[in-house]
C-alpha positions as CSV (number, residue, x, y, z in Angstrom):
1,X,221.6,-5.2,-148.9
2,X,220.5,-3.1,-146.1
3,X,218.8,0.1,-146.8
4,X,219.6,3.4,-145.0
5,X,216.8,4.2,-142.3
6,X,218.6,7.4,-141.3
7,X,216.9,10.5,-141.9
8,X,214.0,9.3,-143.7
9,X,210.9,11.6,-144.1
10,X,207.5,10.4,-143.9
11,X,204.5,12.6,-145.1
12,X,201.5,12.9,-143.0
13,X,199.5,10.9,-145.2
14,X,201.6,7.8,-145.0
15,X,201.6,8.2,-141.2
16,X,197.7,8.1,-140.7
17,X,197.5,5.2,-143.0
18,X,199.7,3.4,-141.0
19,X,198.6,3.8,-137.8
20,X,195.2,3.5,-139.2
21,X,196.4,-0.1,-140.7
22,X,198.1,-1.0,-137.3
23,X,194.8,-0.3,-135.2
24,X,192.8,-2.3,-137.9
25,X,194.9,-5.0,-137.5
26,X,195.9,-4.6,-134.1
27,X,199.9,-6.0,-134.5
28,X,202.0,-2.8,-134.8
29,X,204.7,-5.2,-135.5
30,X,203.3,-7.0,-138.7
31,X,202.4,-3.4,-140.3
32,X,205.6,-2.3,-139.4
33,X,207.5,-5.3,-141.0
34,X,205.3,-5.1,-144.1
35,X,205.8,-1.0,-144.4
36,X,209.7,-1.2,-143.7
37,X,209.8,0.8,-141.0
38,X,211.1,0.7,-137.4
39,X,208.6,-1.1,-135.3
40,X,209.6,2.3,-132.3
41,X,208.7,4.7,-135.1
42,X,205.2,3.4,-135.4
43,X,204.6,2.8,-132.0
44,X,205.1,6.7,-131.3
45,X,203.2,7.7,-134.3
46,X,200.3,5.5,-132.8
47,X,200.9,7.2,-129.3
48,X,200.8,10.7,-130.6
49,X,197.5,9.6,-132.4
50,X,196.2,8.4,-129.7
51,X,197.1,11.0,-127.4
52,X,195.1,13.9,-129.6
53,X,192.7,12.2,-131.2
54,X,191.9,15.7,-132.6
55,X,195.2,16.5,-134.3
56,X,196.9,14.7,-136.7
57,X,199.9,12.3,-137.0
58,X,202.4,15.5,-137.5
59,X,201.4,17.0,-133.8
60,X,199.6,19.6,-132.6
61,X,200.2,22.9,-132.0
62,X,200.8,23.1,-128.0
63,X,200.2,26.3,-125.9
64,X,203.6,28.6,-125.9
65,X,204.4,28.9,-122.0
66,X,203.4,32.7,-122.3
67,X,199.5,31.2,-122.9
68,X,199.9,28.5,-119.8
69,X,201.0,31.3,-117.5
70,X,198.3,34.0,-118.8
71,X,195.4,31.4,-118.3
72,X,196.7,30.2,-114.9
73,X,196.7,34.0,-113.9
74,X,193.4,34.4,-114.9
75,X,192.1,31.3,-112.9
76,X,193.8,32.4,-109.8
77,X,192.2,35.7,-110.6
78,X,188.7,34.3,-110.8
79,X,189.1,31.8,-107.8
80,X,190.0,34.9,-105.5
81,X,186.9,36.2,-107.0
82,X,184.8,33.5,-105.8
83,X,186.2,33.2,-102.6
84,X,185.5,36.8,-101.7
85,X,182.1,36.1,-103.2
86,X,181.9,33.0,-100.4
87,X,182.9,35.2,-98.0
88,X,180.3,38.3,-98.1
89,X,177.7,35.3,-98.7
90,X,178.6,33.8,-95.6
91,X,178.8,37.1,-93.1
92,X,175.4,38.0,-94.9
93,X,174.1,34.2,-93.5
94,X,175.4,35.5,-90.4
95,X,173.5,38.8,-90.3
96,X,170.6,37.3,-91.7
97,X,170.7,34.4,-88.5
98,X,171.7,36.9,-85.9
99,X,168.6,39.3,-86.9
100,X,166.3,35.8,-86.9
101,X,167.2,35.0,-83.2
């Protein structure tokens, strides 16, 4: 008798111990087969794991677009900045070398 895999719902506790049993063990498949679930479904549990070491099994909370765009504005902001800043130092090395001579 097969049982119905569709829909089923996992809670984040049963997710981090088994990715925590497959990395113990180091066969995803095994723990997989002995957990009765999909082999895929515990491979991308592991992935997400190991991709944010910091967050946990459920995901993280990723940066709305709005945040990406506000940060990159600011960076391109500050990197003008600098380069200005490179720019005055360098014409001041200039003044400084021409009044040397």
């Amino acid at each position: 008798m097969e049982r119905n895999r569709k829909n089923r719902k996992y809670d984040r506790q049963f997710k981090e111990n088994a990715v925590k049993l497959s990395i113990e063990r180091e066969n995803v498949a095994s723990v997989a087969r002995e957990l009765g679930i999909s082999e895929n479904i515990l491979h991308r549990w592991k992935a997400k794991h190991d991709q944010s070491k910091h967050c946990d099994i459920q995901g993280c909370e990723t940066p709305r677009q709005g945040d990406v765009h506000k940060e990159n504005q600011r960076l391109k902001k500050e990197l003008d900045r600098q380069k200005q800043e490179n720019e005055i130092l360098k014409k001041a090395l200039g003044i400084i070398s021409a009044s040397d001579r």
